[in-house]
C-alpha positions in Angstrom: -39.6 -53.5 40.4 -36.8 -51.7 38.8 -33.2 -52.5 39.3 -31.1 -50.0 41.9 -29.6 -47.5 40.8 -25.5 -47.2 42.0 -24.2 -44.8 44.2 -21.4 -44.8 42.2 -18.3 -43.6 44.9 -15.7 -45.0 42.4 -17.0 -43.5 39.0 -18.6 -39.6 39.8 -20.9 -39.3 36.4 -24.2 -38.8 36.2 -25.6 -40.9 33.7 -28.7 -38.8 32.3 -28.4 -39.9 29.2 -28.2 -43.7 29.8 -31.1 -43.5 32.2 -32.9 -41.8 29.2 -32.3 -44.8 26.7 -31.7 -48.1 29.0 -34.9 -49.2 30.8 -34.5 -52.4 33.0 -36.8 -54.8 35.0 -35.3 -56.6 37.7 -37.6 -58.5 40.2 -36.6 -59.1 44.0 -39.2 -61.7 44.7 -40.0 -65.0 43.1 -41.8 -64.7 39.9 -45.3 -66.1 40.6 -47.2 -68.9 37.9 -50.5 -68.6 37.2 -52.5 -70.7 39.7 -54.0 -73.3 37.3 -50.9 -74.4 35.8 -49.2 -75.7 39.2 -51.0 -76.3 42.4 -51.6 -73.5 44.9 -50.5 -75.9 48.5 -46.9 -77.5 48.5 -46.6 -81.3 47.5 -43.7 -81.6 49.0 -41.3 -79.6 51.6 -37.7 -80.2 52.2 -35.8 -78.9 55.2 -31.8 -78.5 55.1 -31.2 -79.5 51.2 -28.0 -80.8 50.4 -28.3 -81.8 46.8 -25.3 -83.2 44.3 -24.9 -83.9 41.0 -21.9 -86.0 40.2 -20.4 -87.6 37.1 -18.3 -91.1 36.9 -18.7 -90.2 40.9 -17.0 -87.2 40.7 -19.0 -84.2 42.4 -19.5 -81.5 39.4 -22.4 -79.3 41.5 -23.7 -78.8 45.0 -27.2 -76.9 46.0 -27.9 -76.7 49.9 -30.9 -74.5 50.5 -32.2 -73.9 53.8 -36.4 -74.5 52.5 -37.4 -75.7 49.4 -41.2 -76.2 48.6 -42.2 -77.9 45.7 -45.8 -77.4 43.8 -46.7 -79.8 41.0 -50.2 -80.2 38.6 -51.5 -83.2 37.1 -49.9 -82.1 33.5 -46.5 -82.7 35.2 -45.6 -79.0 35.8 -43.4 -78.3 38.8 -42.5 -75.3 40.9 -40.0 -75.4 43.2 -39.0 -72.5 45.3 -36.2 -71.6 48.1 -37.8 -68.5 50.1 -34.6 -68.5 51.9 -32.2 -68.5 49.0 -29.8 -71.0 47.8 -25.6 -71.6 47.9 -24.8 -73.3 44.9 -21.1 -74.6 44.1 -19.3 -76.1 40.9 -16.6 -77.9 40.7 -13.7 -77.9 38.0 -12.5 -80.7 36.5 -9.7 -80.8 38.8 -12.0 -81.3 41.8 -11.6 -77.9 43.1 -14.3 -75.5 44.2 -14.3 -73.0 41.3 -17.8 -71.3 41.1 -20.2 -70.1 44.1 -23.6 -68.7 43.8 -25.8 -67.1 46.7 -29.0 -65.4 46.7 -31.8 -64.3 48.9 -34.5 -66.1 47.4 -34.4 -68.6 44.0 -36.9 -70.8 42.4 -36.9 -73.6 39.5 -39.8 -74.1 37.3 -40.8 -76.8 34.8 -43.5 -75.7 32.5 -44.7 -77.1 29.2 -41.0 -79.1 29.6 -39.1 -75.7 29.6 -36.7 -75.6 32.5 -35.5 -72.8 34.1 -33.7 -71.7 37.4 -34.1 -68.3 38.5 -32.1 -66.3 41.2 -33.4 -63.2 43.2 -31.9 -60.7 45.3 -28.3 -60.0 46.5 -26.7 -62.6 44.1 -23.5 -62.9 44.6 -21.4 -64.9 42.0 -17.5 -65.8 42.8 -14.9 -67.5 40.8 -12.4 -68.8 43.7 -10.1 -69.3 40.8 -9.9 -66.1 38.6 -10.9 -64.0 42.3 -13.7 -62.5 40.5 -16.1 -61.5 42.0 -19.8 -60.6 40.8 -23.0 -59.1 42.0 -26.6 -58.4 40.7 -30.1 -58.6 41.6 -31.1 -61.0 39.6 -30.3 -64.2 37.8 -31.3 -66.5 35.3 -29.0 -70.4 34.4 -29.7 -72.1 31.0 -29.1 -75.4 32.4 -29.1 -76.8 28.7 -27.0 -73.8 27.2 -24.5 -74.2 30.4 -25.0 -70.3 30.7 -25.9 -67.9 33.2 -27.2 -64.3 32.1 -29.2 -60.9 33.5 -30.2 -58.0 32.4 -29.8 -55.8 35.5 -27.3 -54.0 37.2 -24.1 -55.9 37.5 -20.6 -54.9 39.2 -17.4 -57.3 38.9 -14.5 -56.7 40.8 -10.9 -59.0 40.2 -7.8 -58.6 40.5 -7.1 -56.5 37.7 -9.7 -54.0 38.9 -13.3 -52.8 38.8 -15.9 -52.5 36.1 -19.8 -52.2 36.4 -23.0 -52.0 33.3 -26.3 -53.3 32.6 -26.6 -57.5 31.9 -24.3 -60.1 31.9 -23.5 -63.4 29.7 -21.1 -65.7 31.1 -20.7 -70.2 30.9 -22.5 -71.8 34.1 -18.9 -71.1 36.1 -18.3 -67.9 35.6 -15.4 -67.8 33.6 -15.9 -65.8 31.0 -18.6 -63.0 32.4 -18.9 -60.2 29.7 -20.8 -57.1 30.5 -23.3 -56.4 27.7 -23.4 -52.5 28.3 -21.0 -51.6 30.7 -20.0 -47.8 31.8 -17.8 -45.7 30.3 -15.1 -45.7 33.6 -12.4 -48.0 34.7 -10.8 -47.8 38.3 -8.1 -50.2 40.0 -8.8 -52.2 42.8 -5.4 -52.1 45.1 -6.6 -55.3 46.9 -8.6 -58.0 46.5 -10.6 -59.6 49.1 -11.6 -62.4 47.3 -9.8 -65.7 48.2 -8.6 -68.1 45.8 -7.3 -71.5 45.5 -10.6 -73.0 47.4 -10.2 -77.0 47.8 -13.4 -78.6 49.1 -12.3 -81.5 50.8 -15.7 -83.7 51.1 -17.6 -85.6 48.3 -21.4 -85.5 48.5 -22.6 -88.3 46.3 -26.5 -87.5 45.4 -28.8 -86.2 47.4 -29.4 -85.7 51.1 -32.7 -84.3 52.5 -33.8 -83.6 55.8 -37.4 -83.5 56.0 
C-alpha cells in the first residue's frame, strides 16, 4: 500500500514533479513471515501488557499494549504482534517522561537473531520535552543502533513551527528527527498544543502481564 498523499492546507503546491521521482511503500498492516519460519497458532497470548525495562532500578522504557500474541518455531524464531497497537514511553535520565510512541497496530520479530520492532498506522511520536510533535504511517526502531527511522510521509510540528517530507532518522527519543527529503515550504505554527514538562510519577519495575 502506498503512503497518503497530504492535503496540504498549509503549503498550496502541487508537487508533480516530486510525485514523478519519489516512489514510497508504506504498509498499514503487519508485515506477515513466511509460514514455515514461525508457527501459524499463537504460543502464547498476553492480555493488558505493561512491560518495563529499567536500569540500576531506574525505569528507562515502558510498552503497555492492549493484545499481544506471540508465534515461535523450533529454530527459536519469534513473532510477536499487537493487533491493537502499542503506547510506548522513555524516560530521560532525569526520570521524566520524555518520548511517547502510539500506533494502531506494531509487531516485533526475531528471525535468524535479527531483531526488529515495527510500527503501523497512525503513529504518533511526541517529545514532551522539545513539544515536538511527529506523525507517519509507519515505523521502524533499531533497538541496537538506538534509532528510529521511515521512509514515508512524515509531518513535525514544534514550537518553532511546521515542516513536512518523505522519511525520517532520529535517536530512539526523538530528539534529533531530521527529515530526509522534506518540502520546499515553511509555515509558523501560532500555538502549540503539545504539552511539555510531563513527570510520570509511578515506577514499573519489570514486567506485569495479565493473562
Amino acid at each position: 500500500m502506498s503512503c497518503k498523499r497530504p492535503y496540504n492546507t498549509v503549503i498550496k503546491m502541487v508537487a508533480v514533479l516530486w510525485a514523478a521521482t519519489i516512489a514510497v511503500s508504506c504498509s498499514h498492516k503487519l508485515k506477515s513471515i513466511d509460514s514455515e519460519a514461525v508457527s501459524e497458532a499463537p504460543t502464547q497470548v498476553v492480555i493488558d501488557m505493561d512491560a518495563s525495562q529499567t536500569e540500576n532500578g531506574v525505569v528507562q522504557m515502558r510498552l503497555v499494549a492492549k493484545r499481544m500474541e506471540r508465534y515461535e518455531n523450533p529454530d527459536g524464531d519469534t513473532k510477536e504482534i499487537f493487533p491493537e497497537g502499542f503506547n510506548v514511553l522513555a524516560y530521560n535520565e532525569e526520570g521524566l517522561l520524555e518520548t511517547q510512541i502510539l500506533s494502531d497496530q506494531a509487531q516485533h520479530t526475531v528471525i535468524d537473531d535479527k531483531e526488529q520492532w515495527s510500527a503501523f498506522g497512525n503513529v504518533v511520536i511526541n517529545n514532551f520535552l522539545k513539544g515536538e510533535r511527529i506523525t507517519t504511517d509507519t515505523l521502524y526502531w533499531d533497538r541496537e543502533k538506538k534509532t528510529i527511522y521511515t521512509d514515508c510521509l512524515v509531518k513535525l510540528s514544534s514550537p518553532q513551527g511546521f515542516m513536512q517530507g518523505y522519511g525520517m532518522e532520529s535517536d530512539e527519543r526523538a530528539r534529533n528527527a531530521r527529515l530526509l527529503k522534506p518540502f520546499d515550504g515553511y509555515a509558523i505554527i501560532s500555538e502549540d498544543s503539545t504539552g511539555t514538562g510531563y513527570v510520570d510519577t509511578v515506577n514499573f519495575i519489570g514486567p506485569m502481564y495479565k493473562r
